[in-house]
FIKEVO-675872 format. One line per field, with one value per residue: residue number from 1; residue in three letters; x negated, y, z negated of N, C-alpha, C in turn. Coordinates in steps of 0.02 Angstrom, whole numbers, plus 50000, padded with zeros to 5 digits. Layout:
<pts>
n <- (NUM	...);
res <- (ALA	...);
n.east <- (X	...);
n.north <- (Y	...);
n.up <- (Z	...);
ca.east <- (X	...);
ca.north <- (Y	...);
ca.up <- (Z	...);
c.east <- (X	...);
c.north <- (Y	...);
c.up <- (Z	...);
</pts>
This chain:
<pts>
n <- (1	2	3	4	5	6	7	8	9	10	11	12	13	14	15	16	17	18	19	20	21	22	23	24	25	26	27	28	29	30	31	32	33	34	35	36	37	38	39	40	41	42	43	44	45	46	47	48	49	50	51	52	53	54	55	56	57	58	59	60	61	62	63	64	65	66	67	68	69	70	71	72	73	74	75	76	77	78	79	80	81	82	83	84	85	86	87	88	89	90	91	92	93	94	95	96	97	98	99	100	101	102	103	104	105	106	107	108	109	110	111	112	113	114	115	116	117	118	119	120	121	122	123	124	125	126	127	128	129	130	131	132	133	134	135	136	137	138	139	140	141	142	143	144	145	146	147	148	149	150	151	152	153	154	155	156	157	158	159	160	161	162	163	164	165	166	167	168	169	170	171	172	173	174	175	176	177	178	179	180	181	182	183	184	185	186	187	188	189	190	191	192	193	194	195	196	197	198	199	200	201	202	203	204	205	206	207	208	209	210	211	212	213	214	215	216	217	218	219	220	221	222	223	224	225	226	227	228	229	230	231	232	233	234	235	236	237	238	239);
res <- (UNK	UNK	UNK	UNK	UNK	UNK	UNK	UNK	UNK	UNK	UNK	UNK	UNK	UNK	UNK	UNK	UNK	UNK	UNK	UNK	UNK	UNK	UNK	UNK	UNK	UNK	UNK	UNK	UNK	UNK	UNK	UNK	UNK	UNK	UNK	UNK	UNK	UNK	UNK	UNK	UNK	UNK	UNK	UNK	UNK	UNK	UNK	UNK	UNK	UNK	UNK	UNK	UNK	UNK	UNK	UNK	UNK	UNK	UNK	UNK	UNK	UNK	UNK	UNK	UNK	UNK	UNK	UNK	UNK	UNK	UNK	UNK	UNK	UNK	UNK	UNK	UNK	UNK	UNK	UNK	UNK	UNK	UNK	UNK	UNK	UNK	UNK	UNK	UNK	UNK	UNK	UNK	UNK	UNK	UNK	UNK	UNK	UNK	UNK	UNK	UNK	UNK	UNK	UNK	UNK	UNK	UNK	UNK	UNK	UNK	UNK	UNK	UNK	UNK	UNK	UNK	UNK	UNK	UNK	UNK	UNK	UNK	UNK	UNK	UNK	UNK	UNK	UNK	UNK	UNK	UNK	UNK	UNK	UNK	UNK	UNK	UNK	UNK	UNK	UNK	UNK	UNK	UNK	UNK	UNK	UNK	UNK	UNK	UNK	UNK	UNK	UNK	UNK	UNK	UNK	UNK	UNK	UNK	UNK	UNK	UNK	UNK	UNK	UNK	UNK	UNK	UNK	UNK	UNK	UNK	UNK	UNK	UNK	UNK	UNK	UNK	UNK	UNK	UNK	UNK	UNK	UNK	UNK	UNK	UNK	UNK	UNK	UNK	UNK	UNK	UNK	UNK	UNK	UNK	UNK	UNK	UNK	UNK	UNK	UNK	UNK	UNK	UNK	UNK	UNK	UNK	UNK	UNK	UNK	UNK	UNK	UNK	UNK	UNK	UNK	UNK	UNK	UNK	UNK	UNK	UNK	UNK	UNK	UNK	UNK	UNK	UNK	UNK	UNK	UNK	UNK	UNK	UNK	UNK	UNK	UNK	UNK	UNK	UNK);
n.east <- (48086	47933	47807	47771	47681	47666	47615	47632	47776	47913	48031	48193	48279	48447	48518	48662	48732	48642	48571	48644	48765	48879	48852	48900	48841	48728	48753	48802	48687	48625	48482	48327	48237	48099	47998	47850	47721	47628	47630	47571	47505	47588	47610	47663	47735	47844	47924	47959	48057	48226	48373	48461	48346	48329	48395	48328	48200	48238	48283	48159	48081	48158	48149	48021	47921	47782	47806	47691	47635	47688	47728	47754	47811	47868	47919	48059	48213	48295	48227	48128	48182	48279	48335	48467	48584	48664	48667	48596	48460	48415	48225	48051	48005	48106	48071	47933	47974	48005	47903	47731	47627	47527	47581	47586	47526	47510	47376	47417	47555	47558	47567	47715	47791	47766	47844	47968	48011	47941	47863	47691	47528	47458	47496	47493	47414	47314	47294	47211	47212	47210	47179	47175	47288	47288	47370	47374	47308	47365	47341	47391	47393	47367	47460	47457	47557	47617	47734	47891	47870	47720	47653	47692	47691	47674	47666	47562	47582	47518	47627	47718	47777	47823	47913	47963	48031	47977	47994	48142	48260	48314	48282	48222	48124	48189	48146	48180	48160	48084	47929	47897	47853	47837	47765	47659	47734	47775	47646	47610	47727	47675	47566	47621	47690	47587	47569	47542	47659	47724	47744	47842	47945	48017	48135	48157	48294	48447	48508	48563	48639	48552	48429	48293	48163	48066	47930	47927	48051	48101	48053	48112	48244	48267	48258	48162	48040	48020	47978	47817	47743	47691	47736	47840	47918	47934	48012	48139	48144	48095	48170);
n.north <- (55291	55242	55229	55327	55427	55607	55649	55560	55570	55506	55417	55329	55310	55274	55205	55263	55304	55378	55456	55479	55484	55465	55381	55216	55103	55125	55129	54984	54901	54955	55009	55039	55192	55264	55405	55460	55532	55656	55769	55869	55908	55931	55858	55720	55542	55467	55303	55201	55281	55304	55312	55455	55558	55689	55718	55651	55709	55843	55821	55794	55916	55999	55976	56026	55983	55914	55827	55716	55623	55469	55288	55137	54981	54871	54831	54836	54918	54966	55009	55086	55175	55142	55040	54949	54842	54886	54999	55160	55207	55345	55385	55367	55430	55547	55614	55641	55751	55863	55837	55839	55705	55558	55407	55261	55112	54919	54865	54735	54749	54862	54864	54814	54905	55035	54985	54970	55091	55207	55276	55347	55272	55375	55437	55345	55262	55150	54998	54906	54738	54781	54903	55078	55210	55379	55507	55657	55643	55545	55337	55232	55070	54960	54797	54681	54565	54449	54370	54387	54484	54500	54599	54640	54740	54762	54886	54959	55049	55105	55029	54978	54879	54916	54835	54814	54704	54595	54535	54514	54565	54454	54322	54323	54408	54355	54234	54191	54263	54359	54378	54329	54221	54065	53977	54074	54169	54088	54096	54243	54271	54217	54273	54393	54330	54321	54439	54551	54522	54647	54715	54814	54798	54855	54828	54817	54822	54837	54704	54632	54668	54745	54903	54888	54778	54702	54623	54493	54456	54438	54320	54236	54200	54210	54108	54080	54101	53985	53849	53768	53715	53707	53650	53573	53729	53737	53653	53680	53825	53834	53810);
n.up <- (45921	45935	45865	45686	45717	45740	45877	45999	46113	46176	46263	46292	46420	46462	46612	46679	46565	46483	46600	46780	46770	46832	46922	46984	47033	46960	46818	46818	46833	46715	46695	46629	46582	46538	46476	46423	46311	46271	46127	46082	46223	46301	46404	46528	46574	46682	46663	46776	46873	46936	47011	46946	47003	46986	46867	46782	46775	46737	46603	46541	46551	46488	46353	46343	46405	46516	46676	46725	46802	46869	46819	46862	46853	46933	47116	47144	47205	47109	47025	47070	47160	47326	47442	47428	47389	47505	47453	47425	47343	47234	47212	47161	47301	47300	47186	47220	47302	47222	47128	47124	47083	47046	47072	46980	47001	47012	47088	47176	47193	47288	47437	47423	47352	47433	47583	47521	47452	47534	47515	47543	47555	47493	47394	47275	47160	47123	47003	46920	46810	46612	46647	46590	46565	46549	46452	46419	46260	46233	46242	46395	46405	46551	46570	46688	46753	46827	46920	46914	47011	47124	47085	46964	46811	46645	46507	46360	46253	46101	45959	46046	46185	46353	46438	46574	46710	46649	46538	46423	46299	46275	46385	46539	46692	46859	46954	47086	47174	47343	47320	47190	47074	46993	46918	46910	46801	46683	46622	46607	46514	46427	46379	46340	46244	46155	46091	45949	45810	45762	45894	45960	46074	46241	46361	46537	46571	46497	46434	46318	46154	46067	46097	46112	46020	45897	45938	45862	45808	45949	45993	45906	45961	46102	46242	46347	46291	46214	46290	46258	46358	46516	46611	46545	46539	46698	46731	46662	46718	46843	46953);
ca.east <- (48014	47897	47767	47792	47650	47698	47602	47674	47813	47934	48100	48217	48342	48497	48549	48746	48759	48586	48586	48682	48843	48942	48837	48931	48789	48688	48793	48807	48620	48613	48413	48314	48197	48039	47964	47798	47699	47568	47687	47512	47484	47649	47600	47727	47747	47922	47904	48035	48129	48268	48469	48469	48290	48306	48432	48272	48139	48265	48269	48074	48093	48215	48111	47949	47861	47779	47783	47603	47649	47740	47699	47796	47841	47859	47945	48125	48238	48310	48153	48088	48224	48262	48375	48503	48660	48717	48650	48526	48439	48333	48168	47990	48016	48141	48048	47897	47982	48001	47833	47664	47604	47530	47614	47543	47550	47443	47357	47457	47606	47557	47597	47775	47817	47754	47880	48033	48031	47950	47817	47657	47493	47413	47521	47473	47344	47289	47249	47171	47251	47171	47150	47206	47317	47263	47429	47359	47269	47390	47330	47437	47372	47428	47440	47465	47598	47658	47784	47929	47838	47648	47611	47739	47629	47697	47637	47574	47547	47514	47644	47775	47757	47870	47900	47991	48088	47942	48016	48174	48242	48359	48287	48144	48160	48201	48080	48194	48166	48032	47862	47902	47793	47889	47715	47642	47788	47745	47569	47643	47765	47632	47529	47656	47698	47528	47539	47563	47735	47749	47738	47911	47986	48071	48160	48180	48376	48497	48543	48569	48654	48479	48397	48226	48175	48020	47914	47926	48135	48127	48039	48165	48305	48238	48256	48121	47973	48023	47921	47749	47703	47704	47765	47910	47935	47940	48063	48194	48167	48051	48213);
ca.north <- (55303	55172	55268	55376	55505	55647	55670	55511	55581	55424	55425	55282	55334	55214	55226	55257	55315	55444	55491	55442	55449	55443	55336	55167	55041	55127	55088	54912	54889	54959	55023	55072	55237	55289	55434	55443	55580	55681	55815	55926	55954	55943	55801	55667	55524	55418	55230	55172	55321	55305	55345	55513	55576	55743	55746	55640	55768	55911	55786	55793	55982	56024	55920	56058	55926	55924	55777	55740	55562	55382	55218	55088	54911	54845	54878	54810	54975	54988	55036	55149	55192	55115	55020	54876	54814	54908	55086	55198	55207	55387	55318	55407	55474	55605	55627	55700	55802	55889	55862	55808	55687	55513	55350	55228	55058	54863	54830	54680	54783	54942	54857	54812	54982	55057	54955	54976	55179	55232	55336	55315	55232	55444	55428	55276	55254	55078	54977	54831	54726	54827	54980	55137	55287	55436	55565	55703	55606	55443	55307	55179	55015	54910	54743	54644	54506	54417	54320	54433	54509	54489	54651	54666	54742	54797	54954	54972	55128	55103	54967	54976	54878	54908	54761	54809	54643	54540	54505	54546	54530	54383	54291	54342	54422	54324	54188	54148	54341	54386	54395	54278	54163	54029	53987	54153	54201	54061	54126	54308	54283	54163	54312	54431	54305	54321	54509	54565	54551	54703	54749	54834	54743	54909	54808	54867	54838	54841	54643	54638	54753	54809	54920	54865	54767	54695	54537	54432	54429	54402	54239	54191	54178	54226	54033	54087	54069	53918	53810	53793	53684	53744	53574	53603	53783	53751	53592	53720	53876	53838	53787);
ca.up <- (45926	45909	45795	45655	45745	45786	45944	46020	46143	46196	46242	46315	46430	46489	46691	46671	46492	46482	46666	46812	46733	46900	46983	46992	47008	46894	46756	46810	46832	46662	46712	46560	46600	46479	46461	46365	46329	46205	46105	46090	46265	46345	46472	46499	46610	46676	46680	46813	46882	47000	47015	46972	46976	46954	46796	46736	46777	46690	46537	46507	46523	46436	46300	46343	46437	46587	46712	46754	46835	46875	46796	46888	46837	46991	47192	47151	47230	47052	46981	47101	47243	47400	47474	47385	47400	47522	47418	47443	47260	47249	47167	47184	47367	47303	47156	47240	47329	47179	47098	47160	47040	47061	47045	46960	47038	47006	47150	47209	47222	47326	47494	47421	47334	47520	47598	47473	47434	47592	47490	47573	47496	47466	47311	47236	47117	47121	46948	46883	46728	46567	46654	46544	46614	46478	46460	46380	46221	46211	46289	46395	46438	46592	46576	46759	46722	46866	46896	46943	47046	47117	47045	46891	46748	46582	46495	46289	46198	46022	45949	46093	46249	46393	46500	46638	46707	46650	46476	46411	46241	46302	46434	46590	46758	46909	47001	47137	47225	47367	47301	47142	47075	46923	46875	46862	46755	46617	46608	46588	46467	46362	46369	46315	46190	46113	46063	45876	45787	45746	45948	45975	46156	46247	46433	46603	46569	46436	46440	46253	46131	46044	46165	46090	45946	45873	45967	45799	45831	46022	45985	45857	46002	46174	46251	46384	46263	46176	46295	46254	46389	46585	46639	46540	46578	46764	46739	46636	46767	46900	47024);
c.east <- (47975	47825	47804	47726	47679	47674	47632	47740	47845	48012	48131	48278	48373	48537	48649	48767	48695	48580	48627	48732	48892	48905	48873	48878	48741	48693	48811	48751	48595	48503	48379	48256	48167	47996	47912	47749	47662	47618	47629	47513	47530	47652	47633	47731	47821	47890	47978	48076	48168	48340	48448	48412	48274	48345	48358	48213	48154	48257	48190	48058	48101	48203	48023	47900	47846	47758	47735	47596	47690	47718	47783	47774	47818	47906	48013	48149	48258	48272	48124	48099	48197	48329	48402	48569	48700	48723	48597	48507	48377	48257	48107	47975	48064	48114	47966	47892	47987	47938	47766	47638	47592	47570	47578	47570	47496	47420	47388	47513	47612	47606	47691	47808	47803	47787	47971	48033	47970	47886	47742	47575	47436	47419	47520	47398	47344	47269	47245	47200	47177	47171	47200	47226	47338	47344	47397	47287	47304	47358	47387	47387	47400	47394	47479	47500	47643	47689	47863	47925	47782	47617	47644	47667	47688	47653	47642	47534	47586	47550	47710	47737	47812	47865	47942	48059	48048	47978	48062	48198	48289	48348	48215	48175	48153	48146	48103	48189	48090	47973	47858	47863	47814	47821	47680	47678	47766	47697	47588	47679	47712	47578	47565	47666	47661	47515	47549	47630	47755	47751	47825	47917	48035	48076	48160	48246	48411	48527	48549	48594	48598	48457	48328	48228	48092	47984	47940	48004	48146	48110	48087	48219	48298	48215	48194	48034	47975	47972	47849	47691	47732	47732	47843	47941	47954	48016	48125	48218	48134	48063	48226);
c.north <- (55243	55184	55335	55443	55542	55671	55658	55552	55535	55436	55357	55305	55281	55254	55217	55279	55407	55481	55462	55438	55429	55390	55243	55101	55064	55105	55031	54885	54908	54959	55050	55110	55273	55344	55448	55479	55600	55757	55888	55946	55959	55889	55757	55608	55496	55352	55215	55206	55322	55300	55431	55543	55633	55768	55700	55690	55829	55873	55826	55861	56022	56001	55966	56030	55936	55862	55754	55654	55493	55324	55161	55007	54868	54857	54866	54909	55017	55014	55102	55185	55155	55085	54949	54891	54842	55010	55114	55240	55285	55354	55399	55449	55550	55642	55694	55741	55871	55921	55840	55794	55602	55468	55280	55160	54999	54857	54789	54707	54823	54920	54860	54883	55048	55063	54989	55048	55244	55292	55298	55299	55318	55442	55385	55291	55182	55077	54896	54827	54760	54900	55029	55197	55329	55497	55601	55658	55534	55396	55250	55140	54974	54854	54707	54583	54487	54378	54328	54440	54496	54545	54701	54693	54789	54857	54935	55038	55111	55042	54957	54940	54861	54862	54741	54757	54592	54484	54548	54536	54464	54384	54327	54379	54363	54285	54160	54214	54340	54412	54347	54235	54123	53993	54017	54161	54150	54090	54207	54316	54239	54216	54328	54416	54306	54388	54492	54559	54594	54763	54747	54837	54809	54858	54849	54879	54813	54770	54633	54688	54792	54828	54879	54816	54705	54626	54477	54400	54432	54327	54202	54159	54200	54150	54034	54093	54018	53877	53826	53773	53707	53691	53583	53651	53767	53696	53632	53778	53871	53821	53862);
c.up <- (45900	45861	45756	45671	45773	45857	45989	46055	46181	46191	46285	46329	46475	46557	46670	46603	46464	46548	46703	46801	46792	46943	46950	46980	46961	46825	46765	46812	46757	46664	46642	46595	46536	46512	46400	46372	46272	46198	46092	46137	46318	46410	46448	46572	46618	46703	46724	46838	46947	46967	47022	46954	46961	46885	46748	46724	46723	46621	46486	46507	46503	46363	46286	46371	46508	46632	46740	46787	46827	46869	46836	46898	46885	47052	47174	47152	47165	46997	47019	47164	47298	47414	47455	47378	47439	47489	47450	47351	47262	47188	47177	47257	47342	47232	47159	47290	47292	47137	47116	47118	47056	47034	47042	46951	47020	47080	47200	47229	47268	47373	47481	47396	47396	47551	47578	47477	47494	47565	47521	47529	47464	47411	47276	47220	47090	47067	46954	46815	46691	46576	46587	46584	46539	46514	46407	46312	46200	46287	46312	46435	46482	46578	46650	46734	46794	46869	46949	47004	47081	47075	46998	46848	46704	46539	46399	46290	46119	46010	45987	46168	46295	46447	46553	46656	46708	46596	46444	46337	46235	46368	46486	46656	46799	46948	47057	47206	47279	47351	47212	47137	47001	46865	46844	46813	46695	46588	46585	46526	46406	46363	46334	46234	46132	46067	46003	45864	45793	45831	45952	46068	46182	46329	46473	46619	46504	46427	46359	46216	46086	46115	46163	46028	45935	45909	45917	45802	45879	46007	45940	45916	46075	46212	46304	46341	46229	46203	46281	46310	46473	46609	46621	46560	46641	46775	46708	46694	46800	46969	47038);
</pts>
């Protein structure tokens, strides 16, 4: 938990070890899935859900919660179902078949999360960096961080900010993928870089053996903020 309130409802579940146990690439994708929610009024969202989306739904349930919508990262299949490697990933399409609840998407992304999980743009709720998506009485803030993505955005509530595959706690997501941008991504992560210490870093995958762990000790050894200068940055990862 990343506050000691008790309202705060937050959980961090691992693809292949918390759900998914038989699924094969799930446990090699090692996917990290957040739920985050107000413990007063039973409202709960999932940040990222796909493999097995309905042992996630029973999760938040089985927990007294009630799913009241989808904050998503960004379109990669492993985030939000679709179609990779040769799989068929369930994501938000099989999700609301289940429940009718928006999914909550940056702007820049829609068209690609459209595309990828086949859900069409009724269910999207378009934001702008800053905006706020209210769960019951917590608030979560998106922040728009491209890079990754065009329309990666990372998510804070209170002193936790989940950062998808913008920022991990060893290393960044990918700039050599379809919709990538190696400059954006400096500017993103030199945002990121800027929060508070005490902002607790939860990933979009398990590449490290902490699941999470505090901004102040990613910067100690996370070789992807070392540069300070974009010139450099791009000359280390901008091939």
């Amino acid at each position: 938990m990343p506050s000691e309130e008790n309202d705060l409802y937050f959980r961090q579940l691992l693809s292949g070890q918390d759900f998914a146990r038989d699924d094969s690439l799930a446990g090699q994708m090692v996917n990290f899935v957040y739920a985050i929610g107000d413990c007063s009024t039973g409202e709960c969202v999932l940040v990222d859900p796909a493999y097995a989306v309905d042992e996630l739904i029973d999760v938040v349930e089985s927990d007294g919660m009630r799913l009241t919508g989808v904050l998503a990262t960004h379109y990669h299949p492993d985030h939000i179902g679709g179609q990779m490697m040769g799989y068929r990933i369930d994501g938000i399409a099989r999700l609301l078949e289940r429940v009718d609840v928006p999914i909550h998407v940056n702007k820049f992304e829609a068209p690609w999360v459209e595309r990828t999980s086949g859900v069409g743009a009724d269910s999207l709720v378009l934001h702008e960096d800053g905006d706020v998506v209210s769960v019951g009485k917590i608030d979560i803030k998106c922040l728009h961080t491209p890079g990754h993505t065009p329309g990666s955005q990372c998510f804070c509530v209170r002193n936790a900010l989940v950062s998808g595959d913008t920022l991990f706690l060893d290393g960044c997501g990918r700039t050599d993928l379809p919709g990538s941008d190696a400059e954006a991504m400096f500017e993103s992560l030199r945002r990121l870089d800027a929060l508070p210490d005490h902002t607790i870093l939860f990933p979009g995958h398990r590449y490290s053996a902490a699941p999470a762990e505090p901004l102040q000790d990613v910067r100690r050894h996370n070789f992807v903020l070392k540069p300070t200068d974009k010139a450099q940055w791009l000359s280390i990862f901008g091939s």
